[in-house]
ZAZA-792530 format. One line per field, with one value per residue (C-alpha): residue number from 1; residue in three letters; x, y, z. Coordinates in steps of 0.5 Angstrom, whole numbers, plus 500, padded with zeros to 3 digits. Example, Ala and Ser with C-alpha at 12.3 -4.5 7.8 and 13.67 -1.06 7.14 Angstrom:
num <- c(1;2)
residu <- c(ALA;SER)
X <- c(525;527)
Y <- c(491;498)
Z <- c(516;514)
REM end
This chain:
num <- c(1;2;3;4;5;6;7;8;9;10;11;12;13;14;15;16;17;18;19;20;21;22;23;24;25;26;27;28;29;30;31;32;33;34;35;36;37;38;39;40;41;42;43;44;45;46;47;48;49;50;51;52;53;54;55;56;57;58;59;60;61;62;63;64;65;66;67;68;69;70;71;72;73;74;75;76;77;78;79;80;81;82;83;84;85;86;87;88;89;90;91;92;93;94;95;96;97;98;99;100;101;102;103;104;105;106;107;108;109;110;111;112;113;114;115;116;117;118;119;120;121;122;123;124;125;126;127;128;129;130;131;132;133;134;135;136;137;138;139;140;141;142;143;144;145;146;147;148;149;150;151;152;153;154;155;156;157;158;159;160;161;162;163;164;165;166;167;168;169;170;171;172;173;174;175;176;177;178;179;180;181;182;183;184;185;186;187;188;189;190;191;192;193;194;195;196;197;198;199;200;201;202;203;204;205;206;207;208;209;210;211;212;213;214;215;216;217;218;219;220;221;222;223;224;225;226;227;228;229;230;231;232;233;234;235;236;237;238;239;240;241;242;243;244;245;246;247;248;249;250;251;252;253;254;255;256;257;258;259;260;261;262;263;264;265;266;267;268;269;270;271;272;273;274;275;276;277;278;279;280;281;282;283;284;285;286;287;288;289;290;291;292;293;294;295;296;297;298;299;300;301;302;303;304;305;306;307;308;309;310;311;312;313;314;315;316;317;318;319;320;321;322;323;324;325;326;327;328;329;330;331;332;333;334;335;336;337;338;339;340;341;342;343;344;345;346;347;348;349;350;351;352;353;354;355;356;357;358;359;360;361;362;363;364;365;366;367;368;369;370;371;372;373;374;375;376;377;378;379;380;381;382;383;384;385;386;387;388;389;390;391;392;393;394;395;396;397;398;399;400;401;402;403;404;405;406;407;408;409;410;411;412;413;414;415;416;417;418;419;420;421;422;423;424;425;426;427;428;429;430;431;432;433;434;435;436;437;438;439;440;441;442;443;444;445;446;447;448;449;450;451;452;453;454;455;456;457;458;459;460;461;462;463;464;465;466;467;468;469;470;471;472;473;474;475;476;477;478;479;480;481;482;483;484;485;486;487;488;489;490;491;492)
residu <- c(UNK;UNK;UNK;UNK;UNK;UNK;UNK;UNK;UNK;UNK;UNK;UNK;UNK;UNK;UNK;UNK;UNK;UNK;UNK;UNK;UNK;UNK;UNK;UNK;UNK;UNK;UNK;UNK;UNK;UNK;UNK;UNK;UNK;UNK;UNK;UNK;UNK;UNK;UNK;UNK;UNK;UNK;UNK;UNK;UNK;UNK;UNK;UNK;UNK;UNK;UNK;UNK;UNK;UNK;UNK;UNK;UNK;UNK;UNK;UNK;UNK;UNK;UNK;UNK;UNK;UNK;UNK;UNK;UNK;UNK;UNK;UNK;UNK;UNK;UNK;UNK;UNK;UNK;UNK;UNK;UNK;UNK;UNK;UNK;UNK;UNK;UNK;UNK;UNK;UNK;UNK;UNK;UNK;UNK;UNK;UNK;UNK;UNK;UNK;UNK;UNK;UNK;UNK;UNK;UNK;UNK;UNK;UNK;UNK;UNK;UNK;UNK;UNK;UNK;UNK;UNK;UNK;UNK;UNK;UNK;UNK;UNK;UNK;UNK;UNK;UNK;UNK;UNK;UNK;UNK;UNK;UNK;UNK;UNK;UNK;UNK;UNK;UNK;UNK;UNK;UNK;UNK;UNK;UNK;UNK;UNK;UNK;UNK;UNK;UNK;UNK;UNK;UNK;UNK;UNK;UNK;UNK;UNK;UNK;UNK;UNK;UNK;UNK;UNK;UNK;UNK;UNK;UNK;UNK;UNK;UNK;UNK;UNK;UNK;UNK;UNK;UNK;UNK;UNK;UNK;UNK;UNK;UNK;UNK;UNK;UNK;UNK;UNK;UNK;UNK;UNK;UNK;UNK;UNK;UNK;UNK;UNK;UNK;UNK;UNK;UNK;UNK;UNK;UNK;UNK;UNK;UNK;UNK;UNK;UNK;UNK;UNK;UNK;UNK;UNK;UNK;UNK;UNK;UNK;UNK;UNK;UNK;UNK;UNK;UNK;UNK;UNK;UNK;UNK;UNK;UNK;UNK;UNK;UNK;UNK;UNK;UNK;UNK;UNK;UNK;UNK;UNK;UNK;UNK;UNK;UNK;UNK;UNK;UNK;UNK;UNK;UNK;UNK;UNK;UNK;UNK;UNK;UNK;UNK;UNK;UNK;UNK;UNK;UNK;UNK;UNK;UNK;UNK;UNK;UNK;UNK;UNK;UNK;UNK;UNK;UNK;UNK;UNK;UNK;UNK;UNK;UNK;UNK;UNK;UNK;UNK;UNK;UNK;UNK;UNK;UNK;UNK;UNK;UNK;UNK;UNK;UNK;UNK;UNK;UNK;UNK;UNK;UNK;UNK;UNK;UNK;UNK;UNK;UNK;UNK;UNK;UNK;UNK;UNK;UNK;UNK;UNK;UNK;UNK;UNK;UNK;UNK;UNK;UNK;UNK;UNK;UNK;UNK;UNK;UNK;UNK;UNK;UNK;UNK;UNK;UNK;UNK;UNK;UNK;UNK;UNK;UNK;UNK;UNK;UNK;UNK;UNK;UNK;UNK;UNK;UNK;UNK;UNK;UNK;UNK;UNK;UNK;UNK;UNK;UNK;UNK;UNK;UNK;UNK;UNK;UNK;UNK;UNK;UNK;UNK;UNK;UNK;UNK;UNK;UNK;UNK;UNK;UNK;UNK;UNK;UNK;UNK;UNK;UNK;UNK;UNK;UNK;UNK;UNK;UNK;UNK;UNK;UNK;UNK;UNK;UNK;UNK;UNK;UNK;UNK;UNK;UNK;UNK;UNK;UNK;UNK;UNK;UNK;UNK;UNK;UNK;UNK;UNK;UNK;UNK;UNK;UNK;UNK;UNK;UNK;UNK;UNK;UNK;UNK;UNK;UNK;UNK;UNK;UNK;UNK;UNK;UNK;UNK;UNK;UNK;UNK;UNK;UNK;UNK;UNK;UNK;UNK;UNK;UNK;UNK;UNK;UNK;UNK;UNK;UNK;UNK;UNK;UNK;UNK;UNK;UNK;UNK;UNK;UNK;UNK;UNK;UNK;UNK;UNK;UNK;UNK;UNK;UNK;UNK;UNK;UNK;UNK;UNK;UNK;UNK;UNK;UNK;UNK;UNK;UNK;UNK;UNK;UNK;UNK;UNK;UNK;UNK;UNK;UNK;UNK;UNK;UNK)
X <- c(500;502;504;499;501;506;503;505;504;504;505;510;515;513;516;522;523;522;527;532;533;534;539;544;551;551;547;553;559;557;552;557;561;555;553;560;562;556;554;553;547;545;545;539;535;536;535;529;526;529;526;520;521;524;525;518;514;518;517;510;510;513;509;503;504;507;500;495;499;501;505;513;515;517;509;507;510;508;501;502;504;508;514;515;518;525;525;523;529;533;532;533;539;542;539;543;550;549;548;554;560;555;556;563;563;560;565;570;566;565;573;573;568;574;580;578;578;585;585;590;590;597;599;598;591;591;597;594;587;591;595;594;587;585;591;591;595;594;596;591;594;592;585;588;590;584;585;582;581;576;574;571;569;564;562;561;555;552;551;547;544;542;539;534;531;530;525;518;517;516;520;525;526;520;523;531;529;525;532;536;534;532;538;543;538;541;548;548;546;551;556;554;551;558;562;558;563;570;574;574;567;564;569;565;558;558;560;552;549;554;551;554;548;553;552;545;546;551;547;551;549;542;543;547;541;537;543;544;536;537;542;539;532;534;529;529;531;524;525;519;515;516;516;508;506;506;502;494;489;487;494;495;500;502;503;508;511;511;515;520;523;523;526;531;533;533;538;543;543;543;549;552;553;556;561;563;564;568;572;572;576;581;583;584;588;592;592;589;586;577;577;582;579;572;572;568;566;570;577;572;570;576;581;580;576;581;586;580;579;587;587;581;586;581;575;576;576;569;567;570;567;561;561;563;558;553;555;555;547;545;549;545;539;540;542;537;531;536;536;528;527;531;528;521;522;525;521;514;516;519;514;520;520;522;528;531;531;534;540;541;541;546;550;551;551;558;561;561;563;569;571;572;576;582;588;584;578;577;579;573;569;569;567;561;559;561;558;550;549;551;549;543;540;539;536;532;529;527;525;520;517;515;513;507;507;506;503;499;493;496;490;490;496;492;486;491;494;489;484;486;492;490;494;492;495;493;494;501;503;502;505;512;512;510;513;519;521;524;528;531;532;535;539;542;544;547;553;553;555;559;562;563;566;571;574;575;581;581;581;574;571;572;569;563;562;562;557;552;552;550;545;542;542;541;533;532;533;529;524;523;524;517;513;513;508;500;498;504;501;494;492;487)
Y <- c(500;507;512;517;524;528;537;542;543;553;556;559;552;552;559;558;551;554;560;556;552;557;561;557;558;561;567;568;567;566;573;577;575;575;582;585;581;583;590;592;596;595;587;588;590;583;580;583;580;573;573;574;570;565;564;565;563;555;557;556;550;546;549;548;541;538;540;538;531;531;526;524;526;519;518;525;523;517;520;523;518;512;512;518;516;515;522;524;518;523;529;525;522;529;532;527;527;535;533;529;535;540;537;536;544;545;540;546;551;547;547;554;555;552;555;562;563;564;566;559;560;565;570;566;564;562;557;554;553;548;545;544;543;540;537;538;534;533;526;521;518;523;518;513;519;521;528;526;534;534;526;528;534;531;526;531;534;528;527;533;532;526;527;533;529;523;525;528;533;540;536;536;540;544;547;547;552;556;557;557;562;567;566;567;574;576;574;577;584;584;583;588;593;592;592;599;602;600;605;604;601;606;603;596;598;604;597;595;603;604;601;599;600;597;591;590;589;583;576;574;578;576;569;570;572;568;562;566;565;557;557;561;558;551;550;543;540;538;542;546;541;537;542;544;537;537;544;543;545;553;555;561;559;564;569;564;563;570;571;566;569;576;574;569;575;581;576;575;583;585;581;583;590;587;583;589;593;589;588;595;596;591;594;601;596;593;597;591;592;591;587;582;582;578;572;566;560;557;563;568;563;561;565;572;573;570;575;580;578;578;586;587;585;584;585;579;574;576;577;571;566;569;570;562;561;564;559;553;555;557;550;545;549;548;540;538;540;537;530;532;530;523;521;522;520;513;513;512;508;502;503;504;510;515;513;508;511;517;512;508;515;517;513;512;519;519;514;518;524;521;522;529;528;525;529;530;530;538;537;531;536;541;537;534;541;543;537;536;545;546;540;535;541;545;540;537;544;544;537;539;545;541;536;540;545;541;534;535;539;547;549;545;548;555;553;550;556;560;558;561;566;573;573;570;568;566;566;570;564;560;563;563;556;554;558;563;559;553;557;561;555;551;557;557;549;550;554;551;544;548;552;546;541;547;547;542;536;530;528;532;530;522;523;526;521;516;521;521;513;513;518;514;507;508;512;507;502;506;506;499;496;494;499;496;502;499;506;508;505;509;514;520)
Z <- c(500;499;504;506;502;506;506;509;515;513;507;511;512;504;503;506;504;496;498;500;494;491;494;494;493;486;488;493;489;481;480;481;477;471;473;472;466;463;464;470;472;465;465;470;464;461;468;470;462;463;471;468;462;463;471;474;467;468;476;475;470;475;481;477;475;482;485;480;480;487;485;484;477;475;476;473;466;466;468;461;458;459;454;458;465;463;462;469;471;467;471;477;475;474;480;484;479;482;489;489;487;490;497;495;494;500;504;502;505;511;512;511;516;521;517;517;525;525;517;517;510;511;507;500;499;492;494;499;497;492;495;502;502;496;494;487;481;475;474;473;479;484;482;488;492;497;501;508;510;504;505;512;510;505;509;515;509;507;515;516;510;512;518;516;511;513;518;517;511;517;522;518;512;514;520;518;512;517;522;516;511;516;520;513;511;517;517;510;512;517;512;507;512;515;508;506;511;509;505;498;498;493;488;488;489;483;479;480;478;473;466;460;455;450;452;451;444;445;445;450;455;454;454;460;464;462;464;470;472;470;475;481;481;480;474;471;477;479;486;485;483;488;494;490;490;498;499;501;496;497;495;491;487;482;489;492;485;485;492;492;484;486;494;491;485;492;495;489;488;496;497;490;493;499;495;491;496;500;493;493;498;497;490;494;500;495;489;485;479;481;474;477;483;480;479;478;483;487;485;489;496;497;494;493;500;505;501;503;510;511;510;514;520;527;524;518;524;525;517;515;519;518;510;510;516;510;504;509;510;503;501;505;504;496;498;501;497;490;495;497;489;488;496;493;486;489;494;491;485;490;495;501;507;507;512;508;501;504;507;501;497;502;502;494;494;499;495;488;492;494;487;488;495;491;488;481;484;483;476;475;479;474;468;472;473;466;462;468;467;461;457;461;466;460;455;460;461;453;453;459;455;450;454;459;453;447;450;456;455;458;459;465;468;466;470;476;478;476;481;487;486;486;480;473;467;460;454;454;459;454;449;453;455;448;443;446;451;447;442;448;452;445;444;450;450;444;445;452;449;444;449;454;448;446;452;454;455;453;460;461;455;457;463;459;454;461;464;456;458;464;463;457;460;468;465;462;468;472;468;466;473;476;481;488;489;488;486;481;475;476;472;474)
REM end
């Protein structure tokens, strides 16, 4: 027999629960990057397009499925229709593969956590990030190599992730969201109330206000928003759709929809002027260039701000550990809404509780992980996040489109949302999803599988070729494999 279906206990552990998978690490360290390489000020004009084209349009799609079915998205597509399913193993295939280096990242984070109390990273961050922590070759042999200080780190994450969702939805997830997300707002806003006062801070902020109009006839530039919104939303992951599935009738959908795009889009521009202006008044203490100073990723975390926090004195032993405090909390927020999905999808189909899949998920998950705490785990890391982001993500995300778009009958999506959220949607909707959508979403998948080939070595393009593999086969074993679930094979 099926369990009884989880809902949420207020729309507010809802709420927080949805924020937090979108604020994740790359509101913190990858938009203002984005922001800076695209414009400044005026690439606020194709982000706002794309939030409402893009993120908050396919936000809706996913929530407006997840609660009409109220269901895992393998049974959802194979609602719709059976030769479907292997597309939802598809997508729940690459939200795991993206757990897996993702709690890698935030085991990183965790160590920095420790690290920047006595800033034990020295005088040569650069340096010591590569050496003492990862322990990076790039000799294929540094496969064998394990580094224990990421090793614990990473199974540190997965514990903890571990514990929060393995017990019941508002116990767990509910109320962890609920203490995490509020808490890392308010750590936030020290941090960047804080950097508004450092010398030099104008150098950094002035970067937001100040527009290259330019830029908004350069292609690239729009479809870097429209990247930035994929990857800061999370979309195609299944996230929404799963956390809509949950939610009692009498939701408003579109006004929590509207909520959650517009909180995640206020965190990543309020925290990116906390950014600059401590970035700013780093160019002032030592002279570098800004541009030199903006990096993406892991450059920026682990790199850039611990040569920051050196030049702070006494004060960066307060707002070091609280900036790494602030991506350990945004990350395992993001992490245990991507294991919400395969933990619901597993276990729905197999009929097994919720402790038990999330165990075995687990403990799977920890073993891929321990790939990325090798001397050339850093290296595999990369070509997993090039290869799932730039490739699968965005292919699953048009595929998708096409499926509720085209296939399924939109209308009910329309009446779903519609019918009780303040706000409507209609035709123009529709259109987006159908038709702009698509061409925006191909568009963008191209160049980043041109991208990403281009670009990389042979080492990265085999580990590509073995993940192509796994992705094609594994769907297609999952979905053929019998339910162990009475009610999987019902169609409403």
């Amino acid at each position: 027999m099926s369990e009884k279906r989880i809902e949420w206990n207020s729309n507010f552990a809802f709420m927080m629960a949805m924020i937090g998978s979108a604020v994740g690490l790359g509101n913190i360290w990858r938009f203002p990057n984005v922001l800076y390489s695209n414009g400044g000020g005026s690439f606020m004009i194709p982000y706002i397009v794309s939030l409402f084209l893009l993120g908050i349009s396919f936000v809706l799609v996913e929530y407006a499925v997840g609660f009409r079915f109220k269901k895992s998205i393998g049974r959802i597509l194979f609602s719709i229709s059976k030769k479907l399913e292997p597309i939802a193993w598809f997508i729940v295939l690459i939200v795991f593969l993206i757990t897996t280096y993702y709690v890698c990242v935030v085991g990183w984070d965790l160590i920095y956590v420790v690290l920047s109390f006595t800033k034990a990273w020295g005088a040569n961050p650069d340096t010591f990030f590569a050496s003492n922590v990862l322990q990076a070759t790039d000799s294929i042999s540094g496969i064998f190599q394990i580094v224990p200080i990421v090793l614990a780190s990473v199974f540190a994450i997965w514990f903890m992730i571990w514990f929060i969702v393995k017990r019941d939805l508002n116990d767990g997830i509910g109320n962890v969201s609920k203490v995490l997300l509020p808490t890392l707002c308010l750590m936030v806003v020290i941090i960047v109330v804080f950097s508004l006062t450092l010398p030099g801070a104008s150098i950094g902020y002035t970067q937001i206000f100040t527009p290259d109009w330019n830029a908004l006839t350069n292609l690239n530039v729009w479809l870097a928003a429209f990247g930035q919104i994929v990857f800061s939303l999370s979309l195609g992951m299944a996230i929404a759709m799963t956390y809509a599935s949950y939610l009692p009738e009498k939701s408003r959908l579109i006004d929590s929809a509207v909520t959650v795009a517009f909180s995640n889009s206020a965190f990543e521009v309020f925290n990116s002027i906390g950014i600059f202006s401590i970035l700013g008044f780093m160019a002032l203490s030592t002279k570098i260039p800004f541009d030199q100073l903006v990096t993406e990723g892991t450059g920026l975390a682990f790199v850039v701000f611990p040569q920051v926090f050196n030049t702070m004195g006494p004060m960066g032993s307060i707002i070091g550990p609280l900036f790494f405090i602030c991506i350990l909390f945004a990350g395992i927020t993001s992490a245990i809404a991507l294991l919400e999905v395969v933990t619901y999808a597993i276990s729905e189909k197999f009929n097994i509780e919720r402790k038990r899949t999330v165990t075995v998920i687990c403990i799977v998950g920890f073993l891929i992980s321990t790939m990325f705490a090798t001397g050339i785990g850093s290296t595999i890391l990369g070509a997993f996040d090039a290869f799932l982001n730039n490739f699968a993500l965005l292919l699953g995300i048009l595929i998708e489109c096409i499926i509720f778009g085209w296939i399924y009958d939109f209308n009910k999506l329309i009446e779903t949302l519609n019918k009780d959220s303040r706000i409507k949607v209609g035709k123009t909707w529709k259109a987006v999803i159908k038709y702009i959508l698509p061409i925006c979403i191909a568009v963008l998948w191209i160049q980043g599988v041109y991208s990403t080939i281009t670009s990389s070595d042979n080492l990265s393009l085999t580990i590509m070729g073995i993940l192509t593999v796994i992705l094609i086969v594994l769907p297609i074993v999952f979905a053929k494999l019998p339910a162990k679930n009475e009610d999987y094979y019902k169609v409403d």
